[in-house]
C-alpha positions as CSV (number, residue, x, y, z in Angstrom):
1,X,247.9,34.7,65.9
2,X,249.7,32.6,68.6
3,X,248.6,32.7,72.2
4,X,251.7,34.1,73.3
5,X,251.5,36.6,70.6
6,X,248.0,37.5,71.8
7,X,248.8,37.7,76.0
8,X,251.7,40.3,74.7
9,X,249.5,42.5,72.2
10,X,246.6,42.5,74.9
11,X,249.4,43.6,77.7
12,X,250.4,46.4,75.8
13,X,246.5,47.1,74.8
14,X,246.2,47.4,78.8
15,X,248.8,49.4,79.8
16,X,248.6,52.2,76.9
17,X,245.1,52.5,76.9
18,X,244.7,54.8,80.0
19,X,248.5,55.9,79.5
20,X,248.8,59.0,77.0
21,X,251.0,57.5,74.4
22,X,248.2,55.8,72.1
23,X,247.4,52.0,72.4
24,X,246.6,52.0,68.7
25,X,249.8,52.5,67.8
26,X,251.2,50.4,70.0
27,X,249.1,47.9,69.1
28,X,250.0,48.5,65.4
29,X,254.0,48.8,66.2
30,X,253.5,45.0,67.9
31,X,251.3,43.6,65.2
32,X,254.2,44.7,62.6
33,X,256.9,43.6,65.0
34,X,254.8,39.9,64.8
35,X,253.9,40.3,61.0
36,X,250.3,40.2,62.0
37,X,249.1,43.2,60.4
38,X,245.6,41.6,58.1
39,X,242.1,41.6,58.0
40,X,241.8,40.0,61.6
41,X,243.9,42.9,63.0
42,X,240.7,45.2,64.1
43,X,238.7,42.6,65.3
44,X,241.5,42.1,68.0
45,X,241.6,45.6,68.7
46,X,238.2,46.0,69.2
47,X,238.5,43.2,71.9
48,X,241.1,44.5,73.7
49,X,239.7,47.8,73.5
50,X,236.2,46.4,74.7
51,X,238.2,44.8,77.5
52,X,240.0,48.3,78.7
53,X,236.3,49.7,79.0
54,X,236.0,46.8,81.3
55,X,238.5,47.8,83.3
56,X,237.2,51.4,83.5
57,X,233.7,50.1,84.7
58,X,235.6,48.1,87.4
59,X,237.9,50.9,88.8
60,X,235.4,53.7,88.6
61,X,232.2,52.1,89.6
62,X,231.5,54.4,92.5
63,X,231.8,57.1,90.2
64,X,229.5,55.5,87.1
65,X,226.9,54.4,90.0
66,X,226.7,57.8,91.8
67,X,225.4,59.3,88.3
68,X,223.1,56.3,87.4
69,X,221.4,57.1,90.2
70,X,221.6,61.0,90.2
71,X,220.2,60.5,86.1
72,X,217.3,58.7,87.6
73,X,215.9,61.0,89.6
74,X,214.9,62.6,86.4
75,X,215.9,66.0,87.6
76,X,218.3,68.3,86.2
77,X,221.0,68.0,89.2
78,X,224.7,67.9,88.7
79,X,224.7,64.4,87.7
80,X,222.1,64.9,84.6
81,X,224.4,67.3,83.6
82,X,227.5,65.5,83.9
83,X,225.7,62.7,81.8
84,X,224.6,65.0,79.4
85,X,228.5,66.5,79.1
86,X,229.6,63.1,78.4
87,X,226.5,62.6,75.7
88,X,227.5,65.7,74.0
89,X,231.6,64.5,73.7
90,X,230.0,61.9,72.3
91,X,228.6,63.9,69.0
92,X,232.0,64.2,67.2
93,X,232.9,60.9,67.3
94,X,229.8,59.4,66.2
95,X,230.2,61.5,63.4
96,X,233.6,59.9,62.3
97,X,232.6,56.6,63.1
98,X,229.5,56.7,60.6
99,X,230.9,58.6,57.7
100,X,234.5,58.3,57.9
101,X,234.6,54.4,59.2
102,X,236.3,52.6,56.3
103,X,238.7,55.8,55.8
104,X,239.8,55.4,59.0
105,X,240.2,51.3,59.2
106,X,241.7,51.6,56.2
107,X,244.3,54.1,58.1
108,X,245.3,51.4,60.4
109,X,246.9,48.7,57.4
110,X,248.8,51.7,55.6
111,X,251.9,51.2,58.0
112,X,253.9,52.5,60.9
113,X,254.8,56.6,59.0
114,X,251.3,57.8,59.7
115,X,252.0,56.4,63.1
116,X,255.0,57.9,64.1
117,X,253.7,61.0,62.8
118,X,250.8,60.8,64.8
119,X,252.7,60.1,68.2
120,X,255.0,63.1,67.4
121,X,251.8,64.8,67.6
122,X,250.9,63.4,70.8
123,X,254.3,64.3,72.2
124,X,253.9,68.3,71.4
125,X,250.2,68.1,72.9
126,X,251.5,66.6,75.9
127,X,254.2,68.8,76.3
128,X,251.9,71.9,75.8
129,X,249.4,70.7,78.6
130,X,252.4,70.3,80.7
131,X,253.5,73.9,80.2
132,X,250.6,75.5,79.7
133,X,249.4,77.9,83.0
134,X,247.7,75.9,85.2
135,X,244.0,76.9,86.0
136,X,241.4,75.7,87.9
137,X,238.0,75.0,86.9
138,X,235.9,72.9,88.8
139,X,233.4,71.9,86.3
140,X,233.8,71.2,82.6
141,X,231.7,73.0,80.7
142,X,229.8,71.9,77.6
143,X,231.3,74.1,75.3
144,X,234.7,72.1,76.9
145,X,232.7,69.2,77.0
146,X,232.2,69.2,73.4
147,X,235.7,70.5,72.4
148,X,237.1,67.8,74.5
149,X,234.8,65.3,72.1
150,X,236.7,66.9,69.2
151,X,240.0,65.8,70.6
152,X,238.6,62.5,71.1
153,X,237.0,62.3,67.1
154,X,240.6,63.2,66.0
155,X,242.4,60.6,68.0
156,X,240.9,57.9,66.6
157,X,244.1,58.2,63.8
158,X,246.4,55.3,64.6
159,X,249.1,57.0,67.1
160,X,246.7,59.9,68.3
161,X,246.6,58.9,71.8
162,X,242.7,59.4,72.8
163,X,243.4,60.0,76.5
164,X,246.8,62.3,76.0
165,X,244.3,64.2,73.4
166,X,241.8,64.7,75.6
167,X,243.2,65.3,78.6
168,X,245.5,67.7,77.1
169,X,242.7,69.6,75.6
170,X,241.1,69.9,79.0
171,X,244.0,71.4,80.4
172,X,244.7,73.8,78.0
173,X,241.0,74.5,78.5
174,X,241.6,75.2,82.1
175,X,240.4,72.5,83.8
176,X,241.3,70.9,86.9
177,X,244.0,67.7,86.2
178,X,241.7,65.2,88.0
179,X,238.8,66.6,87.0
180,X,239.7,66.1,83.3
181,X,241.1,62.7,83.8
182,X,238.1,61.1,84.9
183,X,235.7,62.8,82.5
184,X,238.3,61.3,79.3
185,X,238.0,58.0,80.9
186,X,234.2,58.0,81.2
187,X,233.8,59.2,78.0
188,X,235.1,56.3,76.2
189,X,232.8,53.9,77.7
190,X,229.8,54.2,75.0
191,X,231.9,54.4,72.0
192,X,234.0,51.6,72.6
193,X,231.6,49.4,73.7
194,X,228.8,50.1,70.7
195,X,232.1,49.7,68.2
196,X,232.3,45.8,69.8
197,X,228.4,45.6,70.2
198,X,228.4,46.1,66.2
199,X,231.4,43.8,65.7
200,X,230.0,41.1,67.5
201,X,226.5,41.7,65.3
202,X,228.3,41.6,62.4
203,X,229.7,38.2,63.5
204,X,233.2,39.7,63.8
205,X,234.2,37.7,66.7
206,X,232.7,34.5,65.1
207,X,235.6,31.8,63.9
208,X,234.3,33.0,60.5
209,X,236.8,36.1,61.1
210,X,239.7,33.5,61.1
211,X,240.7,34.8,64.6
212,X,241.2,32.0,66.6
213,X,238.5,32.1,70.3
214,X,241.4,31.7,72.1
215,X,243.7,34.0,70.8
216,X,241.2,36.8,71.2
217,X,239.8,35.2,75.1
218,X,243.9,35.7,76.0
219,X,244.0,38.9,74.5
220,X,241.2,40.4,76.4
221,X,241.7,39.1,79.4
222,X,245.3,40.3,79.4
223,X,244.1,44.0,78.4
224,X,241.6,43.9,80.9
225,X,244.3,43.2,83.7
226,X,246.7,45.5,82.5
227,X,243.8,47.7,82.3
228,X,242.7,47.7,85.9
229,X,246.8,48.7,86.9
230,X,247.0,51.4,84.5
231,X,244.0,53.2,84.9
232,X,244.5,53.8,88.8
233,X,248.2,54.6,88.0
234,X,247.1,56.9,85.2
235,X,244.6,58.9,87.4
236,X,247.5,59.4,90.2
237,X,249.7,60.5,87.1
238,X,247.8,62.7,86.3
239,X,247.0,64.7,89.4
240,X,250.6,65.1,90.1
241,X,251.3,66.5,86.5
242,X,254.0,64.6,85.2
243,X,252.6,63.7,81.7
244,X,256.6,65.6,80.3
245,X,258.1,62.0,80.7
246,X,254.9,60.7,78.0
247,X,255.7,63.7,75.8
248,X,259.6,62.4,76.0
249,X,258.7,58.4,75.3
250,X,256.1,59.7,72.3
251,X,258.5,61.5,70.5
252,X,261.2,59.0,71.1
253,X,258.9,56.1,70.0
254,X,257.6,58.2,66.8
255,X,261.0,58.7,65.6
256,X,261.9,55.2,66.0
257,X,258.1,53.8,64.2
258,X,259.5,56.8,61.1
259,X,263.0,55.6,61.1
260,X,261.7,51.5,60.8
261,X,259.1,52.8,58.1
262,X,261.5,54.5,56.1
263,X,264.1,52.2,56.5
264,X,261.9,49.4,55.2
């Protein structure tokens, strides 16, 4: 992988991450474009990825600090309980990721049908949320919480986009837009960042992985940029409701990954 080919795949990492139209098939619609697609192709996603988290931490670090400290008071306030909301989104996912791990990686070398598929998917979610009658919760629930976490398990298929699954689901659930759009963004944080912890154990990051340092230093640094932007223009997105225009671009882009799959 080229540096420049790195700076453009961590870009597009950055700016689909937060945006509902699934940075894991972006990333596997630019790594085809490039003829990248190999072994070293999910170590560089789990960089970029790491470095999206990054951003997260950066833009909502009021937010994370306020329930640090709330969760050590060691009382059950509304922060513990946020905590332990996020904790229990977390269930489904570990699941997949411990008995479904090589299934799933080996999902993301089988070409671009089961991602255009997947963002047609994404596209009809979206458009349901967008449709759906507006309610107003002002606190997920867990029983949300954890259905929310199911969304999240399911969208780790190559064109599932994780935040336009889960924020869709907690809108159809009948919560509050921004309420929902922070809680799928903190979510992520653990998973994410325990996926590169293990990488990195594992010595996937080492030169041993054939990925040049470089490559993968441009690459995260670029998503991590990228990142920052799109995360603050994804939360003002989302509280004005105009996630119709993602369901539009999913679909279009899905037909166009089928059309290039079949055609080849």
């Amino acid at each position: 992988m080229d540096w420049w080919e790195a700076l453009i795949l961590g870009l597009i990492q950055g700016l689909t991450e937060f945006l509902p139209v699934s940075s894991s098939g972006h990333l596997q619609i630019g790594e085809t474009l490039f003829g990248l697609q190999g072994e070293n192709s999910l170590t560089f996603a789990v960089a970029v990825h790491a470095a999206t988290v990054c951003s997260t931490i950066l833009i909502l670090w009021k937010e994370i600090a306020g329930l640090g400290k709330g969760l050590f008071r060691f009382q059950w306030n509304g922060e513990t309980q946020y905590v332990s909301k996020i904790i229990l989104s977390m269930i489904p996912v570990a699941v997949v990721g411990v008995f479904f791990k090589d299934y799933i990686e080996s999902l993301f070398r089988s070409g671009l049908l089961l991602v255009g598929a997947c963002l047609l998917v994404t596209a009809a979610l979206l458009a349901f949320a967008y449709y759906a009658k507006p309610r107003t919760k002002e606190k997920i629930s867990f029983r949300d919480a954890f259905f929310i976490g199911v969304a999240q398990a399911c969208a780790v298929l190559p064109g599932l986009s994780r935040s336009g699954a889960t924020i869709s689901t907690g809108l159809l659930l009948g919560n509050r837009k921004e309420t929902v759009a922070q809680f799928s963004f903190l979510m992520v944080l653990v998973p994410i960042l325990g996926e590169a912890l293990l990488d990195l154990m594992k010595g996937g990051f080492s030169g041993a992985a054939g990925m040049p340092a470089s490559a993968l230093c441009i690459g995260f640094i670029a998503a991590f940029a990228a990142g920052c932007a799109a995360c603050k223009w994804m939360l003002a997105i989302v509280k004005r409701g105009k996630l119709i225009y993602f369901a539009v671009y999913c679909a279009f882009v899905g037909a166009m990954a089928l059309a290039w799959e079949l055609a080849c």
